[in-house]
MARNU-76914 format. One record per residue (C-alpha): x, y, z; residue in three letters; residue number from 1. Coordinates in pm, whole numbers. Each point is the difference from the previous one (the first is absolute). Example, Ala and Ser with C-alpha at 12.3 -4.5 7.8 and 13.67 -1.06 7.14 Angstrom:
% residues 2
{xx=1230&yy=-450&zz=780&resn=ALA&resi=1}
{xx=137&yy=344&zz=-66&resn=SER&resi=2}
END
This chain:
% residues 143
{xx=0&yy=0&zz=0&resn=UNK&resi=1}
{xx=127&yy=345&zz=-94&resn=UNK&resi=2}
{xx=-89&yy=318&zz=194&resn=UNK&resi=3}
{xx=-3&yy=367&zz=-155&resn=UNK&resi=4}
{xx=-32&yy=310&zz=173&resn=UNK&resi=5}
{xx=-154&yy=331&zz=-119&resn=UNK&resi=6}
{xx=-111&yy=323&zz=237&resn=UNK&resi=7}
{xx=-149&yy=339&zz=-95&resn=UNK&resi=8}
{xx=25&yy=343&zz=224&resn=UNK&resi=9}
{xx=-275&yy=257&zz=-48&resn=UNK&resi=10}
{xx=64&yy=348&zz=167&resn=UNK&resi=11}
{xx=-343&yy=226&zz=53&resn=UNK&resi=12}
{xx=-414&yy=-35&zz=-116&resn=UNK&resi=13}
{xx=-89&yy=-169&zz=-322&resn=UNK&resi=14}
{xx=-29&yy=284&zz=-228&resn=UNK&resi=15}
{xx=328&yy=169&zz=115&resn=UNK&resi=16}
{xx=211&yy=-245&zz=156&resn=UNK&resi=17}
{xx=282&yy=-221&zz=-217&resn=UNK&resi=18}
{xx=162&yy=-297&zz=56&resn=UNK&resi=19}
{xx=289&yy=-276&zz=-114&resn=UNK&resi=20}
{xx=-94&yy=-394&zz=-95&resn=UNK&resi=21}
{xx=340&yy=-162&zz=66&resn=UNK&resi=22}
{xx=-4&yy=-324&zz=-198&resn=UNK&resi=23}
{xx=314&yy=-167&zz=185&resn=UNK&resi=24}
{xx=142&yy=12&zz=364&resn=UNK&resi=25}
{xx=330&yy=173&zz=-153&resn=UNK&resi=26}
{xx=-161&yy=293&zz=-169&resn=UNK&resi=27}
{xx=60&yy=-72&zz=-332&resn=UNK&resi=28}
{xx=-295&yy=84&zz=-193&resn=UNK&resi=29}
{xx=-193&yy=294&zz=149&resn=UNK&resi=30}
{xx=-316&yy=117&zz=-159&resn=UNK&resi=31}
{xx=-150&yy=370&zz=113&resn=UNK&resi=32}
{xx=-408&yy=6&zz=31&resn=UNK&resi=33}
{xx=-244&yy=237&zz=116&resn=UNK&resi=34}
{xx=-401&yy=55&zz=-62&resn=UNK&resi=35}
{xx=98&yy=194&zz=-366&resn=UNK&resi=36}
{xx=196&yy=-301&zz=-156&resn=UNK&resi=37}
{xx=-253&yy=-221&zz=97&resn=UNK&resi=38}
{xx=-331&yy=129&zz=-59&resn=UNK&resi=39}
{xx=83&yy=294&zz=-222&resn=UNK&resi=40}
{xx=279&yy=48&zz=-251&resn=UNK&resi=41}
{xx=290&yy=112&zz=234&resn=UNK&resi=42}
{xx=332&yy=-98&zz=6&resn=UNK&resi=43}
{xx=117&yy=-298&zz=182&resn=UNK&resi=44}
{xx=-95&yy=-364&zz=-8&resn=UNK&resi=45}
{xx=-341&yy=-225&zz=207&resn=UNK&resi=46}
{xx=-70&yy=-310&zz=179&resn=UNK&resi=47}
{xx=-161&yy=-100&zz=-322&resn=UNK&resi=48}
{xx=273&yy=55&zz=-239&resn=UNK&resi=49}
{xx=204&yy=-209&zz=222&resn=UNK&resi=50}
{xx=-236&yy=-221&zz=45&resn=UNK&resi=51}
{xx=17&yy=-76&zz=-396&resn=UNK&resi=52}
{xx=343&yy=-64&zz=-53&resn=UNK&resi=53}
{xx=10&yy=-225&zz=250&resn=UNK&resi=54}
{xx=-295&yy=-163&zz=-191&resn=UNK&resi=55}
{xx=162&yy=23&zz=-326&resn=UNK&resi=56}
{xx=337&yy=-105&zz=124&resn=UNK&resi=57}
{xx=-118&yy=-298&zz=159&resn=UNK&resi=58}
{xx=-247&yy=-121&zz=-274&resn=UNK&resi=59}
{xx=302&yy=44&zz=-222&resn=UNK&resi=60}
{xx=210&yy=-236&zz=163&resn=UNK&resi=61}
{xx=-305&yy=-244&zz=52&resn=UNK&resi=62}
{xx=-63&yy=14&zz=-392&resn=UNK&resi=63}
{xx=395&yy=-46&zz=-32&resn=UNK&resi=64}
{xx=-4&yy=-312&zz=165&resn=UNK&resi=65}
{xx=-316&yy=-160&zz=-104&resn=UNK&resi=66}
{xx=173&yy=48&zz=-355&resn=UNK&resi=67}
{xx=302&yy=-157&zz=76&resn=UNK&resi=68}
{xx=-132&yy=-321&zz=169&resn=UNK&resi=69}
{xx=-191&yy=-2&zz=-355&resn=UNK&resi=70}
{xx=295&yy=-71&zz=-125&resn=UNK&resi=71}
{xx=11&yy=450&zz=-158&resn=UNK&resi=72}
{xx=306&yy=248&zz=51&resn=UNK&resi=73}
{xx=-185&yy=349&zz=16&resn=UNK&resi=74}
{xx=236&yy=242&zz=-94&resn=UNK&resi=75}
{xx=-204&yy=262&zz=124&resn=UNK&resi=76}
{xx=-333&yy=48&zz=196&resn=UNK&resi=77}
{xx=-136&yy=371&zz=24&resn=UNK&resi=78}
{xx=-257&yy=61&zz=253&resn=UNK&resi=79}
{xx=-222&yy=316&zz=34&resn=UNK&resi=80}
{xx=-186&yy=8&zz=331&resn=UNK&resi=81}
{xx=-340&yy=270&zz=-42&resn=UNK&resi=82}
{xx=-135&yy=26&zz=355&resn=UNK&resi=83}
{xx=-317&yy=176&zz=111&resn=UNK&resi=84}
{xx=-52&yy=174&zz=305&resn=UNK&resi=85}
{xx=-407&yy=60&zz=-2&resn=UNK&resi=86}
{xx=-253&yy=167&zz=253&resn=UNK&resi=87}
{xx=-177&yy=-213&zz=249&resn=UNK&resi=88}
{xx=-255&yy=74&zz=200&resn=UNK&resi=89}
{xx=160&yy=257&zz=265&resn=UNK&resi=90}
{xx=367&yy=-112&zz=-114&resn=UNK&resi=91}
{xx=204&yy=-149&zz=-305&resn=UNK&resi=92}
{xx=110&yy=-351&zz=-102&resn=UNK&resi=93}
{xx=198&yy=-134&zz=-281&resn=UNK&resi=94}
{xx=-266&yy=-133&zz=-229&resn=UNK&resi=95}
{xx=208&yy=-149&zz=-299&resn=UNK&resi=96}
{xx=301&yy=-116&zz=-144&resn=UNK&resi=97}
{xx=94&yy=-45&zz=-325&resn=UNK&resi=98}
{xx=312&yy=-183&zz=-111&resn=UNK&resi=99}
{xx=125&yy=121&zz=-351&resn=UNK&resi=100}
{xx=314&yy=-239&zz=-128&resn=UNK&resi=101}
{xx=150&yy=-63&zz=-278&resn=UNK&resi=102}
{xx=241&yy=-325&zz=-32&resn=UNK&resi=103}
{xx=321&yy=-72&zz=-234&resn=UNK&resi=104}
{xx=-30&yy=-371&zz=46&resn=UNK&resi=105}
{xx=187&yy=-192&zz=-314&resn=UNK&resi=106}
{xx=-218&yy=-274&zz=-152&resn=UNK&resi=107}
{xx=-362&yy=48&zz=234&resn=UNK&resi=108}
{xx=-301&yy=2&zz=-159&resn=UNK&resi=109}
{xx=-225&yy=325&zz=51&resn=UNK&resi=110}
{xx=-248&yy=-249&zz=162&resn=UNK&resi=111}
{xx=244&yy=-155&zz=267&resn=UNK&resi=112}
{xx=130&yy=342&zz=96&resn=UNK&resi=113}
{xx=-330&yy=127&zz=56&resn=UNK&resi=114}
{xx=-91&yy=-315&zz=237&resn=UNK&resi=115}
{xx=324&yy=-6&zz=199&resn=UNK&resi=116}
{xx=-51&yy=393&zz=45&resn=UNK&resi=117}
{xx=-367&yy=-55&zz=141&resn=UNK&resi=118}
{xx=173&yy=-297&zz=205&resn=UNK&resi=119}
{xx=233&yy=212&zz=150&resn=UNK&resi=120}
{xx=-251&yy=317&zz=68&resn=UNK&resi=121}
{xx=-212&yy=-269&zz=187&resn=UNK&resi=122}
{xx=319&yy=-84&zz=233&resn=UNK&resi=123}
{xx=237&yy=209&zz=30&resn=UNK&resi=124}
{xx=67&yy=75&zz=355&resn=UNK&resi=125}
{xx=-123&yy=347&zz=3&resn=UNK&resi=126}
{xx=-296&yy=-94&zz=-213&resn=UNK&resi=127}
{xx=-72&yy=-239&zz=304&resn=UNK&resi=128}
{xx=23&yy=278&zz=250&resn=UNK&resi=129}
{xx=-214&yy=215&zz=-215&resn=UNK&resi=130}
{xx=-297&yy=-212&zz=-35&resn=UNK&resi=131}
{xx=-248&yy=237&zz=68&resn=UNK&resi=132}
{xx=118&yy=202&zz=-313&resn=UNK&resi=133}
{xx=-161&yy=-1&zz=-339&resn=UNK&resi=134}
{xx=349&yy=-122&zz=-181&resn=UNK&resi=135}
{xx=1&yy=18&zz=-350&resn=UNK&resi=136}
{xx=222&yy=-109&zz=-249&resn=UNK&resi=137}
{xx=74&yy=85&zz=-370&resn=UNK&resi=138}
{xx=284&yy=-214&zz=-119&resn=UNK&resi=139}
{xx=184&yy=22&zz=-350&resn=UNK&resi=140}
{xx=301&yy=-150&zz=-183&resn=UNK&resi=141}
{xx=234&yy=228&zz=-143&resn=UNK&resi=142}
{xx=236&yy=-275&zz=-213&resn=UNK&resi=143}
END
């Protein structure tokens, strides 16, 4: 089992206030947030955007390996991650998902890409965790 450690600091009220997401326990990748970058068009990054590369990143590598125990050597798997942050009731919630990737994968058929991609949208670990989401998937071969 493998642990991994993230933390976020948020100085003053929502619509004034900013804060860090720290993605490892040595500081390495730092991402600044505050009420503007996440429900307006300010600068800085959100929970959410985070939140989809770690869902593209690990369907990626689930896709990867689903090829390659198919006996495939992807050269190269692209993964878009679209996530929406939508009003509910009193608050928000992140209502959808949608994958967008594009595979280099030497001598697949369209047809087995697409059902390996849907395979590994279905289990990838974070798709697991995010099982209340509406995850979507659009999956095409670029050979």
């Amino acid at each position: 089992m493998s642990k991994h450690y993230a933390k976020s600091i948020w100085q003053g009220d929502l619509q004034n206030g900013n804060g860090t997401m720290i993605a490892d326990t040595e500081n390495e990748l730092k991402a600044p947030y505050s009420f503007s970058s996440r429900f307006e068009d300010g600068q800085g990054k959100s929970p959410e955007e985070l939140i989809g590369a770690a869902h593209s990143g690990c369907f990626s590598m689930a896709l990867s390996m689903l090829l390659g125990e198919e006996g495939y050597k992807p050269e190269k798997i692209e993964t878009d991650a679209e996530v929406t942050l939508a009003k509910s009731g009193d608050g928000f919630m992140i209502s959808e998902i949608l994958l967008k990737t594009n595979g280099n994968v030497p001598g697949i058929e369209e047809d087995k890409f697409n059902e390996l991609a849907g395979t590994a949208k279905e289990n990838c670990p974070v798709s697991q965790a995010l099982k209340g989401v509406n995850i979507r998937l659009e999956s095409h071969l670029i050979n």
